[in-house]
C-alpha positions in Angstrom: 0.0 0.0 0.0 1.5 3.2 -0.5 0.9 6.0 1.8 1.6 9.7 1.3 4.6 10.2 3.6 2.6 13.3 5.3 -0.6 11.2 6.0 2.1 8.2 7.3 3.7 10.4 9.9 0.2 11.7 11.2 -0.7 8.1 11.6 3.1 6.8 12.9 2.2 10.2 15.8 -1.1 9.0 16.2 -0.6 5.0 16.8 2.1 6.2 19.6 -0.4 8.3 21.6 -2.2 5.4 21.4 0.2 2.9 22.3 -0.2 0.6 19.1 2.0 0.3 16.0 1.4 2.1 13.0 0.1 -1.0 11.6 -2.5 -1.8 14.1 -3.1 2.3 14.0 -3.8 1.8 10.4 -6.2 -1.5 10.8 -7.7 0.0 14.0 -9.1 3.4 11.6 -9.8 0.7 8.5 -12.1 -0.9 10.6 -13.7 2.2 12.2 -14.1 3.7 8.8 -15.9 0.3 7.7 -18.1 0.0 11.0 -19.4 3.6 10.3 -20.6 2.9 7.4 -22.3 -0.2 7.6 -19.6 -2.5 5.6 -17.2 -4.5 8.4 -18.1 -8.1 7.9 -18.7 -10.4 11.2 -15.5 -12.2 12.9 -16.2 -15.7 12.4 -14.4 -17.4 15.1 -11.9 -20.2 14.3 -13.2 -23.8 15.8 -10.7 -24.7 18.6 -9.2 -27.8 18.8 -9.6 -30.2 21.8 -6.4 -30.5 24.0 -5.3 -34.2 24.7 -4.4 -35.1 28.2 
């Protein structure tokens, strides 16, 4: 993906107030964006497997 370097730094200051990584910065506001308007598809949760003894 390529990011204007201006927008990247705002995100790179952003993420550190927050205490998260520019990447999880950039998927945390993907999925905001997505939830606000209606479009973030449901988490389907991955079976578990059974521990053995």
């Amino acid at each position: 993906m390529r990011i204007d370097p201006v927008l990247w730094a705002e995100i790179e200051r952003l993420a550190a107030q927050e205490l998260r990584s520019a990447n999880a910065q950039v998927e945390f506001m993907l999925r905001e964006g997505l939830e606000r308007r209606g479009r973030l598809p449901a988490r389907v949760a991955a079976p578990r497997k059974k521990e053995t003894p």
